[in-house]
C-alpha positions in Angstrom: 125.3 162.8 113.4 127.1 159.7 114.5 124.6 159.5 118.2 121.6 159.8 115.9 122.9 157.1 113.3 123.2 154.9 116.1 120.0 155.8 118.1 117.9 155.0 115.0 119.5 151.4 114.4 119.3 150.4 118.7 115.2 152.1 117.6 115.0 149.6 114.6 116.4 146.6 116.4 114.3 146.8 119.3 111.6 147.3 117.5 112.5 144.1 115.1 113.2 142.2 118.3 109.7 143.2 119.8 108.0 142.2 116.1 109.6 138.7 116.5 109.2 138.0 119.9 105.3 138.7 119.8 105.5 136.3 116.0 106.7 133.4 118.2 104.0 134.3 121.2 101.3 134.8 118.7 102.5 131.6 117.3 102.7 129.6 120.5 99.4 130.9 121.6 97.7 129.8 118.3 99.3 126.3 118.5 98.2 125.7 122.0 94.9 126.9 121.2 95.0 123.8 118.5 96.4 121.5 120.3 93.7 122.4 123.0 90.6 122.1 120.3 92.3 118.8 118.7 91.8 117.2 122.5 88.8 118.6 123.2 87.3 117.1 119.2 89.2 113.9 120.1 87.5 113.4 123.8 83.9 114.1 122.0 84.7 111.3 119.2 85.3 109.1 122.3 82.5 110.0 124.0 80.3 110.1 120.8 82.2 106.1 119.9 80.4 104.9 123.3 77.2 106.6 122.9 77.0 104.5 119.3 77.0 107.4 116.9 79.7 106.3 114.9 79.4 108.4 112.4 79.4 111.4 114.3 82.8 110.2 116.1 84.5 109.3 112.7 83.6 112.9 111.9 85.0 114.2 115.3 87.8 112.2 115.1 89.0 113.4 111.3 88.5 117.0 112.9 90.8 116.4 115.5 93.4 115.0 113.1 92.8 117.8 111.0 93.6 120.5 113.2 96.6 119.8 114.3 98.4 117.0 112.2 101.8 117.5 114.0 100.3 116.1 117.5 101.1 112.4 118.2 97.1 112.5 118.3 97.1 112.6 114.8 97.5 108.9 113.5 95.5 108.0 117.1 92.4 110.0 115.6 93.0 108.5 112.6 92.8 105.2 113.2 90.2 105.4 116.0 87.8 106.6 112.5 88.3 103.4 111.1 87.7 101.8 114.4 84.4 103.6 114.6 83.2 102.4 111.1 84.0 99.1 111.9 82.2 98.9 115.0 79.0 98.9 113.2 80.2 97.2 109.9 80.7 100.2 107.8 83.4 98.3 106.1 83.9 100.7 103.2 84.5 103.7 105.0 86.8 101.6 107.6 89.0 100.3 104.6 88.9 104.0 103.5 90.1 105.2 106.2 92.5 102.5 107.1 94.0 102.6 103.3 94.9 106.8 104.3 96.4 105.7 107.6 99.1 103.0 105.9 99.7 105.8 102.9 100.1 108.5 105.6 101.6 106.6 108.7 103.6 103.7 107.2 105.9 104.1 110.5 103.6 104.3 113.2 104.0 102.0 116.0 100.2 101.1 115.6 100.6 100.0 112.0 100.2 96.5 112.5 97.1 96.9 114.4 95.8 98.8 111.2 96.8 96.0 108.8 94.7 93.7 111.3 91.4 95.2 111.5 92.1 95.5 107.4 92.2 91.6 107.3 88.7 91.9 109.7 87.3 94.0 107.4 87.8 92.1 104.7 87.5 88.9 106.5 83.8 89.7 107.8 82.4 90.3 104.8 82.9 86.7 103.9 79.4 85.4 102.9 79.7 81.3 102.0 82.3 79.1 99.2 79.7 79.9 96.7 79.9 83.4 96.6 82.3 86.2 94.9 85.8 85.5 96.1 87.8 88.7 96.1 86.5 89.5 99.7 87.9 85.9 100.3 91.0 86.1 98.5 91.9 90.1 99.7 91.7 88.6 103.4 93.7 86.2 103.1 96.4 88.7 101.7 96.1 91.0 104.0 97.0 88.6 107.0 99.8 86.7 105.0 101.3 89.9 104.6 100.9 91.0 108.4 102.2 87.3 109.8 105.7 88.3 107.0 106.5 91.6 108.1 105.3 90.9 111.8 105.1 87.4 112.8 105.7 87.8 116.3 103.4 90.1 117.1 100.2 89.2 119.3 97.9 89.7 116.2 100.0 87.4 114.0 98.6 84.1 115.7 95.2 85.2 115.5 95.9 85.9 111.7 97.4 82.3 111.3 94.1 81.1 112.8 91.9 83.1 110.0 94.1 82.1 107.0 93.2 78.0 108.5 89.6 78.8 108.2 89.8 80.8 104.9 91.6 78.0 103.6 88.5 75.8 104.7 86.4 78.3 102.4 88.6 77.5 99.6 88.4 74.3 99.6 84.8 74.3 100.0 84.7 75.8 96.7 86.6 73.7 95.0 84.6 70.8 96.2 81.5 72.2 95.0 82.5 73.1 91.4 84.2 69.4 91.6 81.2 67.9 92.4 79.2 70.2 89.8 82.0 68.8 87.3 81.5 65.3 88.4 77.6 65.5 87.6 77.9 66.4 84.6 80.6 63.9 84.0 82.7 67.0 82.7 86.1 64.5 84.5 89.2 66.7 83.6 87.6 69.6 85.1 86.7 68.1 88.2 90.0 66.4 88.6 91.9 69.6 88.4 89.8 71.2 91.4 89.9 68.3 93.4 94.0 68.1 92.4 93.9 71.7 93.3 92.2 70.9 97.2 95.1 68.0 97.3 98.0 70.3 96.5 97.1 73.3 98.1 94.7 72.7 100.6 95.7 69.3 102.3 95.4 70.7 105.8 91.8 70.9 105.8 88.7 68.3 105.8 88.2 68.1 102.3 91.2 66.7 101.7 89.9 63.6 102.4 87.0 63.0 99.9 89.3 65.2 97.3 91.4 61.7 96.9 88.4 59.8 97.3 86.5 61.4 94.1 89.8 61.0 92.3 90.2 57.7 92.9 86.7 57.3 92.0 86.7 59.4 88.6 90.2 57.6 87.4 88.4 54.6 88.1 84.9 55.5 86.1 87.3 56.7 82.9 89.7 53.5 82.8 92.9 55.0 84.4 93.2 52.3 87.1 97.0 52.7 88.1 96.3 56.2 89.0 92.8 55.2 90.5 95.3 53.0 92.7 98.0 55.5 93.6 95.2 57.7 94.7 93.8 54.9 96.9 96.9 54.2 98.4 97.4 57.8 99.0 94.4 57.6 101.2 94.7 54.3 102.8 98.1 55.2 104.4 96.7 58.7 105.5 93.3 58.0 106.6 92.5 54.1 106.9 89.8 54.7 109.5 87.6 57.3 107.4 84.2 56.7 105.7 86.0 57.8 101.8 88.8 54.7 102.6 86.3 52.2 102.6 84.3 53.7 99.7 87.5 54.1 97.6 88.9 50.7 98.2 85.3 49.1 97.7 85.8 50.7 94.0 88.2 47.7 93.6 85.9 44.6 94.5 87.7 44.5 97.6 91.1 43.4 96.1 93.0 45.7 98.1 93.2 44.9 101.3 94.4 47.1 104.6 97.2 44.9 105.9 98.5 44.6 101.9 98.7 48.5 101.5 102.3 49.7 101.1 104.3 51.4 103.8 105.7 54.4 101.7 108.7 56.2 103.1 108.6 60.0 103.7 110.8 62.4 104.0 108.2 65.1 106.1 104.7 65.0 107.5 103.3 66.9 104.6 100.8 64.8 102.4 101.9 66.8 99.7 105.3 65.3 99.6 103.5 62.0 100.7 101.2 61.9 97.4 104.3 63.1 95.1 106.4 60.0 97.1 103.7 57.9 95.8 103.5 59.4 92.7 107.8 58.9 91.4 
């Protein structure tokens, strides 16, 4: 009784052993096989990406990171489908697809690269100053945040360069409803725009006819000390441009170059030169 108590349980082990033992080869087998087919979906996206179907290889590419979301190919096929849309300017389905890869990846070592082409998206679907300004405003976002989180990275000097231009853009709007304000003599409402392009846009080439039409509209409505601090603003900075001598001709020619002040500033930044001027 005792042999045959024992011969069943070394029968039932064995055979419990041999169950497991072909799980975990079934189990291998079937993950190779994945891991083969996710390689063999992500070299046709590839080859699909070069032959211009892009939306083929976005599709390829999702397949691959479908089947086997484990592999380190994962993220890789992931991204490489936004790359595809981009390619040829499907900027919807890139952000799409970009937007997933941030949500699912936050801590892949390609994530700045997605932030990036997010800003390009964005940032190429710029039109001109006049039109809507969220594509505008959303690049700009985009590659503020990247230069914060990853400022010395190689695509954080590249985004420093966009954010310049954008900037340009800005201002370029700002001048244009200015002027729109200024021809139809609506004055506070072109002064705050061209205030705004003074405050926060004082790097770029408005800036210069921004104190100019100031000076000019405080001179029209009868506020001639602040027509003056406006001028002076722009004869210290810019003495040699076309707005100087049309600002200062305002004044009958009473202010002359050698009799502007010499203001003292703490910093290079004409912000804190105009609010110098201003206490």
């Amino acid at each position: 009784m005792t042999f045959r108590y024992y011969f069943y349980f070394f029968l039932i082990t064995l055979i419990c052993s041999s169950c497991s033992k072909n799980n975990i080869e079934k189990s291998t087998i079937k993950e190779v096989n994945l891991e083969s087919q996710m390689i063999e979906a992500y070299k046709e996206g590839i080859k699909e990406l070069e032959a211009g179907d892009v939306i083929y290889a976005a599709k390829k590419f999702n397949e691959a990171e479908i089947l086997f979301p484990q592999s380190e190919y994962a993220p890789k096929s992931a991204l490489m489908a936004a790359y595809s849309y981009y390619t040829q300017n499907y900027y919807g389905d890139a952000m799409a697809e970009l937007a997933r890869f941030l949500r699912v990846y936050p801590n892949h070592k390609d994530i700045v690269y997605a932030e990036y082409l997010l800003g390009l998206c964005y940032y190429e679907q710029i039109l001109d100053e006049k039109k809507d300004l969220q594509s505008i405003l959303n690049a700009k976002k985009t590659f503020n945040n990247l230069i914060y989180k990853y400022p010395d990275s190689e695509f954080a000097r590249d985004a420093m360069f966009k954010i310049n231009l954008i900037d340009e853009i800005l201002a370029a709007k700002e001048m244009y409803v200015g002027r729109y304000y200024v021809d139809r003599k609506k004055w506070i409402s072109a002064i705050n725009r061209f205030r705004v392009v003074v405050d926060d846009y004082e790097t770029t080439i408005y800036v210069e006819e921004a104190i100019h039409r100031l000076v000019e509209i405080y001179y029209i409505i009868g506020i001639e000390s602040e027509a003056k601090k406006y001028a002076n603003l722009l004869g210290y900075n810019y003495q040699s441009s076309e707005w100087y001598e049309k600002s200062f001709s305002l004044f009958n020619k009473k202010y002359k170059r050698n009799t502007i002040k010499d203001i003292k500033k703490e910093n290079n930044s004409i912000l804190d030169r105009f609010k110098s001027l201003l206490s």
